[in-house]
C-alpha positions in Angstrom: 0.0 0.0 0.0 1.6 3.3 -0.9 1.9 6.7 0.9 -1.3 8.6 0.0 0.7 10.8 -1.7 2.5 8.5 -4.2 1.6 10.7 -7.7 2.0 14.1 -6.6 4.6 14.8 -8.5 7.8 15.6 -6.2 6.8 13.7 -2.9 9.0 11.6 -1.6 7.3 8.2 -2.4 7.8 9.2 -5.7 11.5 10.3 -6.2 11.9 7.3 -4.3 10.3 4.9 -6.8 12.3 6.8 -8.9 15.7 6.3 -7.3 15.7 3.2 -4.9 15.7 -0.7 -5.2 13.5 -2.3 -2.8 14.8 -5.9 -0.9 12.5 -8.3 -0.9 10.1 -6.3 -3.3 8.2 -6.8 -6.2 9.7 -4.2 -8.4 7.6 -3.8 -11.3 4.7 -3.9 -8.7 6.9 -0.9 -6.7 6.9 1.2 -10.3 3.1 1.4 -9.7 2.4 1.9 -6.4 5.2 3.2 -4.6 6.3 2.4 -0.8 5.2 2.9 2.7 6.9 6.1 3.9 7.5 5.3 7.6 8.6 8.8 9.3 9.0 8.0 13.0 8.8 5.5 15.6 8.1 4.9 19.7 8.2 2.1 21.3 6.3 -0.8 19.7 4.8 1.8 17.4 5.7 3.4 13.9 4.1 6.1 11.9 3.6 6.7 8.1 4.2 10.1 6.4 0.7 10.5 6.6 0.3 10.5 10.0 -1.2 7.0 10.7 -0.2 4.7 13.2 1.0 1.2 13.4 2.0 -1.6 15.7 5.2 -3.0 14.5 4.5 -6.9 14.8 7.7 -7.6 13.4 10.0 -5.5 15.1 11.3 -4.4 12.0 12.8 -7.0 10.5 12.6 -9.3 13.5 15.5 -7.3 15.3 14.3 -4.3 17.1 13.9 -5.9 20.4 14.0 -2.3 22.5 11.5 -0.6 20.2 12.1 2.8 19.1 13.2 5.7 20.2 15.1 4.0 23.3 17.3 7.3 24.8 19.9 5.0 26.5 20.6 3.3 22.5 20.6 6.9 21.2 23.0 8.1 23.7 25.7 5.3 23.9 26.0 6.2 20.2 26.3 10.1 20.6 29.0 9.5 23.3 31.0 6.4 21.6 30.5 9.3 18.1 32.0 12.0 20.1 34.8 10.2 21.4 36.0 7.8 18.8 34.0 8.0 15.8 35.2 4.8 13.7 38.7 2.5 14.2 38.9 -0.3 12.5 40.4 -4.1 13.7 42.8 -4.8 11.2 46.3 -5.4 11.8 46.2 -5.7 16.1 44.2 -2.8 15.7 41.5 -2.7 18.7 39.0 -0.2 20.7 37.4 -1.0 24.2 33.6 -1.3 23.1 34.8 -3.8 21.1 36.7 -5.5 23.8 33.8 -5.2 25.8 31.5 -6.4 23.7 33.5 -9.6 22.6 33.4 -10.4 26.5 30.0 -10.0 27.6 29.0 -12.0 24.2 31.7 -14.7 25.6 30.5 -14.7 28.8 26.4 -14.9 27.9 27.3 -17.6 25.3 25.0 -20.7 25.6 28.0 -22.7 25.2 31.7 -22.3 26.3 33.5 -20.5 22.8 36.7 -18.7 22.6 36.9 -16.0 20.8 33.9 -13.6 19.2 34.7 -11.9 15.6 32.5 -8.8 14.6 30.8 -8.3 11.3 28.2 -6.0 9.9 25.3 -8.4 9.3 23.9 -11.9 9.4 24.6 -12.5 5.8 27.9 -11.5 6.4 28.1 -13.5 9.6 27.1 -16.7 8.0 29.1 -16.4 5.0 32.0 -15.6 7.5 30.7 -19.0 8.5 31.4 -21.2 5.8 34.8 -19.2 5.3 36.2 -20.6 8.9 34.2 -24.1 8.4 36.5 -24.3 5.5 39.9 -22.7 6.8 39.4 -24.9 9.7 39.4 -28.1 7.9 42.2 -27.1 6.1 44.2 -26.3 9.3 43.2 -30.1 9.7 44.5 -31.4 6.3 41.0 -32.8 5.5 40.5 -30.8 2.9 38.2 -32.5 1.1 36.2 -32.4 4.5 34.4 -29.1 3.4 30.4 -29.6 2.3 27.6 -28.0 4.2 24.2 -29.0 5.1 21.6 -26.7 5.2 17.8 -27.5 5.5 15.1 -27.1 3.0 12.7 -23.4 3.9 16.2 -22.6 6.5 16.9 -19.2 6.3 20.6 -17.7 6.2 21.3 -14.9 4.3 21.8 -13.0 1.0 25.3 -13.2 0.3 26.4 -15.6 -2.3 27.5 -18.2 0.5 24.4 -17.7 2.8 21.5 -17.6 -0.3 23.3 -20.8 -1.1 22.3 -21.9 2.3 19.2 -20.5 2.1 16.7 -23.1 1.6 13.7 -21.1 -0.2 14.1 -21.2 -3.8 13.6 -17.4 -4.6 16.9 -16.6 -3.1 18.2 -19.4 -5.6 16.6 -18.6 -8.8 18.4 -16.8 -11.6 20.9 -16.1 -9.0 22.9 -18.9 -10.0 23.0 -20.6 -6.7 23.5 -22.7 -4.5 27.1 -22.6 -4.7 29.2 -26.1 -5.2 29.2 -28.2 -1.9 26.0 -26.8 0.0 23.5 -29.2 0.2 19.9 -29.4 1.9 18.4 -31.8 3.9 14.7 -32.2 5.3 12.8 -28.9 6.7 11.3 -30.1 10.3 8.1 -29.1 9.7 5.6 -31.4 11.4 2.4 -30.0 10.3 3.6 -30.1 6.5 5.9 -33.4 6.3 4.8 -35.9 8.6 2.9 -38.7 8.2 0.0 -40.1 9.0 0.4 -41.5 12.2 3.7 -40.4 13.1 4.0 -38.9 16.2 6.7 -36.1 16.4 9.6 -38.1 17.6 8.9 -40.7 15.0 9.6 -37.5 12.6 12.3 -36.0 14.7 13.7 -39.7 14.3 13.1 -39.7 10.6 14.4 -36.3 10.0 17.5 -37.5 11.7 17.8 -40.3 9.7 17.5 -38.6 6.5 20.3 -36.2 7.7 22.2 -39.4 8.4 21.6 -41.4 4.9 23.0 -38.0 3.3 25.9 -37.9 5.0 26.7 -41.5 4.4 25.6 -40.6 0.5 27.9 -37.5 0.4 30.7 -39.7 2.2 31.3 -38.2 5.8 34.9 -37.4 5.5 33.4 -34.9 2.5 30.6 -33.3 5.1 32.4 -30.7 7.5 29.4 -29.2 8.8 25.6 -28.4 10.0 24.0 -25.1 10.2 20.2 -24.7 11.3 18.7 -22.0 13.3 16.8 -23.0 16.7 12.9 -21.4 15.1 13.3 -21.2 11.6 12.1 -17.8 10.6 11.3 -16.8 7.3 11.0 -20.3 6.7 7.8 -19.7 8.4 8.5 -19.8 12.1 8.7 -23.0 12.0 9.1 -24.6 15.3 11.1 -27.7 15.8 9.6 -31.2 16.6 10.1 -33.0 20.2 13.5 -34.1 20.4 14.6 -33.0 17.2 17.8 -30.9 18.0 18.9 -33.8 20.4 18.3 -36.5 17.9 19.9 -34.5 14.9 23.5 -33.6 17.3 23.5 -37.3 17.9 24.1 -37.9 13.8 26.9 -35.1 13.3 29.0 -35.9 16.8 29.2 -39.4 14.9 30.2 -38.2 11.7 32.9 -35.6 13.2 30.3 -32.8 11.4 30.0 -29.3 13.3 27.1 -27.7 14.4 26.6 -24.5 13.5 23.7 -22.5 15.3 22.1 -19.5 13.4 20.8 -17.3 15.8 19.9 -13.8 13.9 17.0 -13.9 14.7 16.2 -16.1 18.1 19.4 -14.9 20.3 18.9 -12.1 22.6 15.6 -13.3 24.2 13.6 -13.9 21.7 12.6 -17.7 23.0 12.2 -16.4 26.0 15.9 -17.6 26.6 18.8 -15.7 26.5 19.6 -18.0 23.3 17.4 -20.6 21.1 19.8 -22.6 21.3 19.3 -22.8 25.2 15.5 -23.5 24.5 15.6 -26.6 22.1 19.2 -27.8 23.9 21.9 -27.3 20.7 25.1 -27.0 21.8 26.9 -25.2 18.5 30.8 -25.3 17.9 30.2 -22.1 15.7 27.0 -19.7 16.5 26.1 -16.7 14.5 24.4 -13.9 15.8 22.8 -10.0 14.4 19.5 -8.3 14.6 18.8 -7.8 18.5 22.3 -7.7 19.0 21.8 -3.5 19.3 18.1 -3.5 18.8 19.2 -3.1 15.8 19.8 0.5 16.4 23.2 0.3 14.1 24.7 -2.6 11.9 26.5 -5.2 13.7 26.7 -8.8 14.2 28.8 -11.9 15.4 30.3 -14.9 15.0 31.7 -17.2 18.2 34.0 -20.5 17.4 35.0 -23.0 19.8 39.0 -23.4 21.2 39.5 -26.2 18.5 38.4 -24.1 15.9 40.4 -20.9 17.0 43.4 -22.7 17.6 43.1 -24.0 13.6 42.6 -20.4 12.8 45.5 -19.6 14.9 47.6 -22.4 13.2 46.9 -20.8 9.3 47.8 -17.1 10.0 50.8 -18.5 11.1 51.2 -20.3 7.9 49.8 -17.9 5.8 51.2 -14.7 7.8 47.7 -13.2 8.5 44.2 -14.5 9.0 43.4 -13.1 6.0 39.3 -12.1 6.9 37.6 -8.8 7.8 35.3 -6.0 6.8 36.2 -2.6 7.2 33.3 -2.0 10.2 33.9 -5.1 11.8 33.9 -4.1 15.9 32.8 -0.7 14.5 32.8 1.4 18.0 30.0 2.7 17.6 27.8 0.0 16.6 29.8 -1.9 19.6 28.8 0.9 22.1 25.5 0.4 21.4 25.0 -3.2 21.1 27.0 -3.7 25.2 24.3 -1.1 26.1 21.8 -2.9 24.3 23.1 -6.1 26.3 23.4 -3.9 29.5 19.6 -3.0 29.2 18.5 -7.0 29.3 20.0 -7.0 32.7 19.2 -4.1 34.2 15.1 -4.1 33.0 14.9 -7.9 33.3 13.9 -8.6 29.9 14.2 -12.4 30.0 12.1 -12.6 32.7 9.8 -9.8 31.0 9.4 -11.9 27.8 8.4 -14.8 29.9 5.8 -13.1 31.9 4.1 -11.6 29.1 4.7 -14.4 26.6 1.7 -16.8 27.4 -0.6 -14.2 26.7 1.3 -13.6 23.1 1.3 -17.5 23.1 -2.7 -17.6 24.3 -3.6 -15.5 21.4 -2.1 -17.1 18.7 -3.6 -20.1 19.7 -7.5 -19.0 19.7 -6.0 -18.3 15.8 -6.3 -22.2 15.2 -10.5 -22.3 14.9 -10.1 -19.2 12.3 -11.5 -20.7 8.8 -8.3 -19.3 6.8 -5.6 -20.7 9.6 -4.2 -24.0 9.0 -1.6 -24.6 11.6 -0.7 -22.1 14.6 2.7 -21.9 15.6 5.0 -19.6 18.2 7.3 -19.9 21.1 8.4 -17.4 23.3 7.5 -13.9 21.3 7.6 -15.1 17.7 4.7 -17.1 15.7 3.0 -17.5 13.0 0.0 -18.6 11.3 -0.3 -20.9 8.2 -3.4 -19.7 5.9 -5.1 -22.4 4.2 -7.3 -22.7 1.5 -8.9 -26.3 3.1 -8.5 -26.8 6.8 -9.1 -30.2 7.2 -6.8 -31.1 3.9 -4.1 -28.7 5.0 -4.5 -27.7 0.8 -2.4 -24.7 0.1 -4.1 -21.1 -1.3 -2.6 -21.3 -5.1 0.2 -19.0 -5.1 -1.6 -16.9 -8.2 -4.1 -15.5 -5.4 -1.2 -14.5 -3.5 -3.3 -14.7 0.0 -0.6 -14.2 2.1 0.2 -11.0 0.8 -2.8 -9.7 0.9 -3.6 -10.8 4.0 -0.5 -8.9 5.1 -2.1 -5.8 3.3 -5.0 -6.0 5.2 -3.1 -6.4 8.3 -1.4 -3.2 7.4 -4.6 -1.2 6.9 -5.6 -2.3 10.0 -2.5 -1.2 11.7 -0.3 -3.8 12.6 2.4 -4.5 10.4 3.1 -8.3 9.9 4.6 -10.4 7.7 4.0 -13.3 4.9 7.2 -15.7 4.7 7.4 -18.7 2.9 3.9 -18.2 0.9 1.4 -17.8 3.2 2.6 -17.5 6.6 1.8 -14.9 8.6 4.7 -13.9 10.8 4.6 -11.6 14.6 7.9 -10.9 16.0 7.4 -7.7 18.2 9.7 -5.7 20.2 10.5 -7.5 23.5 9.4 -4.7 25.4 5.8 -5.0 24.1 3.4 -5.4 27.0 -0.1 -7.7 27.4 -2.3 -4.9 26.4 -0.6 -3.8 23.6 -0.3 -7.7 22.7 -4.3 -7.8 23.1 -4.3 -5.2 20.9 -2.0 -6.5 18.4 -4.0 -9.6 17.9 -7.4 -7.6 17.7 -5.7 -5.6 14.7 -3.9 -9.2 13.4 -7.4 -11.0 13.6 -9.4 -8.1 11.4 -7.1 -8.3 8.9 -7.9 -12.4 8.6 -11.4 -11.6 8.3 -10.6 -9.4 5.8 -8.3 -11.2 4.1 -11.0 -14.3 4.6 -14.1 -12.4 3.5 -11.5 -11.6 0.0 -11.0 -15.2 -0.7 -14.5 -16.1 -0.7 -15.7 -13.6 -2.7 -13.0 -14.4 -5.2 -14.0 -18.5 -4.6 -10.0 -18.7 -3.8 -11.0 -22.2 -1.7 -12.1 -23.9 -4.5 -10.0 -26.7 -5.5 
């Protein structure tokens, strides 16, 4: 839906149709319409350039845990800006927010890790990722030991390494990708891929099994690694199975396969946890992290590795005379100022224990979703969920992606005032700030649930449910 003020000749939705490419847009669509002009933001809120407001149900772009307008964000930049604008981490180059950083994210870590590295994003993370995966194995002399499963609808970026990841075919096509030596094994989606009869562990088994057969397929001294986040997100916020994480470690410790745990979008609380990884028991050798990382006030992200995998880093600079990696912003000081405040602000407002107390009331509401006529399968943990719109309930038939039902469901949201998502087709994504309270979650939903009705009263005047 565009800014009301889209064709009047110099307004700024139209010098920027005129000027900007839109992620995740469609862009002949874009030439037409035009965007959403958000001007301002507080708290869980956002405003439009005409003046309307919204809830933002997706904290942005699941990462802007704090809200807006958060003065103790906005003031660790100013001061880290007024004292020390920019350094860089090149050549035994360092700055204290920085330091700081890398120890509090060491010290918080769901697992013991040695040594944090700082990048700008979570593409840029996992592609970092695969780099280290593949320098470590060399530091091994296995270098043939250097494929990477992925899962099928898993989420992991837009670089050329992480769309390759990326298990969603629109990040693939005419792109080129995947890239040699990333494969994909089964998404562990219950609702969609189990069988009759099978109870979750019997899937979590299978899924495990699968992962296993391909492994054996690839030949295991060929398979270095294993990279899933805890909730896949745009996947569709897809919650594992019982036992799923346990059974799936169990294959790669006996194939000498790391596991890599994506947390973009689940670390910082989001589970209700300090880490997904925490909630569904993975316990990574490598972990990636972004988003909530500074409320996503200012670019920056993470990577942690394990001793072992340090010490093989360690082991080729030496060779090589330099670890040979790095963006000019990585440990930016200012993005690093903000993100140890951002970290600082968990403890000292008690947002774990926050998300947990208001959580079942998020969790409550999505439920009372599952008797809608256009929700399939309801899904959340923590403060993230989704619902799966369906053209046949009992079925579980998909809409046919010509009616495009989930985004139009998501435009209907949006007129309504809550801004949402559709990921993976037709599910409909929340994700709000952590700070969100249970009347502004009550009011979330009411917003959430008039745009199903609308979206539902749509497809049955256009007969979308007939077979």
């Amino acid at each position: 839906m565009s800014s009301p003020s889209f064709f009047e000749g110099n307004s700024l939705a139209a010098r920027d149709a005129k000027s900007l490419i839109h992620s995740y847009t469609n862009l002949s669509q874009h030439e037409k319409e035009g965007p959403l002009i958000i001007e301002k933001g507080k708290g869980i809120h956002v405003f439009d350039d005409s003046g309307k407001e919204y809830i933002e149900g997706l904290a942005g772009l699941w990462c802007t845990s704090f809200g807006f307008g958060e003065q103790e964000l906005i003031n660790a930049a100013i001061e880290q800006m007024q004292k020390l604008p920019y350094y860089h981490s090149f050549a035994s180059k360092s700055t204290e927010p920085g330091i700081r950083l890398a120890e509090k994210l060491l010290d918080i870590a769901p697992v013991e890790f040695s040594k944090a590295f700082f990048v700008n994003s979570g593409s840029e993370a996992n592609d970092t990722v695969v780099k280290l995966v593949w320098y470590y194995n060399n530091a091994l002399g296995r270098p043939k030991k250097k494929k990477i499963i992925a899962r099928m609808k898993g989420y992991h970026g837009v670089t050329v390494a992480a769309a390759s990841m990326t298990g969603l075919p629109p990040l693939h096509n005419d792109f080129d990708l995947p890239i040699q030596g990333i494969l994909h094994t089964s998404c562990p989606h219950y609702y969609r891929f189990g069988k009759d009869g099978e109870s979750e562990e019997e899937f979590a088994s299978r899924m495990a099994d699968e992962l296993e057969q391909l492994i054996l397929s690839e030949g295991p001294d060929t398979v270095a690694a294993f990279i899933a986040e805890p909730i896949m997100g745009a996947g569709g916020v897809i919650v594992p199975p019982a036992t799923y994480f346990e059974k799936i470690q169990a294959v790669l410790k006996k194939y000498d396969v790391l596991m890599i745990a994506d947390e973009v979008i689940c670390g910082f609380g989001r589970t209700g946890q300090m880490w997904g990884s925490q909630t569904f028991h993975i316990k990574p050798d490598i972990l990636s992290c972004a988003k909530a990382l500074s409320s996503a006030y200012l670019p920056i992200a993470a990577v942690m590795v394990s001793e072992d995998i340090f010490r093989g880093m360690v082991s080729q600079s030496e060779k090589h005379g330099a670890f040979a990696h790095g963006y000019t912003y990585s440990g930016h000081p200012v993005p690093a100022a903000v993100a140890m405040r951002t970290m600082e602000l968990m403890e000292e407002r008690n947002i774990l224990e926050h998300v947990r107390n208001v959580s079942p009331r998020f969790l409550n509401r999505f439920a009372a979703l599952a008797d809608h006529p256009l929700v399939g399968e309801v899904r959340s943990c923590g403060l993230i969920g989704a619902v799966e719109l369906v053209a046949d309930k009992k079925t579980k038939r998909s809409f046919d992606p010509k009616h495009k039902a989930g985004h139009l469901a998501y435009l209907a949201m949006q007129d309504e005032g809550v801004i949402s998502r559709a990921v993976a087709g037709d599910n409909m994504a929340l994700c709000p700030p952590l700070i969100i309270t249970e009347s502004e979650i009550d009011e979330m939903f009411d917003r959430f649930e008039r745009g199903l009705d609308k979206a539902a009263a749509m497809a049955d005047k256009e007969n979308w449910r007939e077979g």
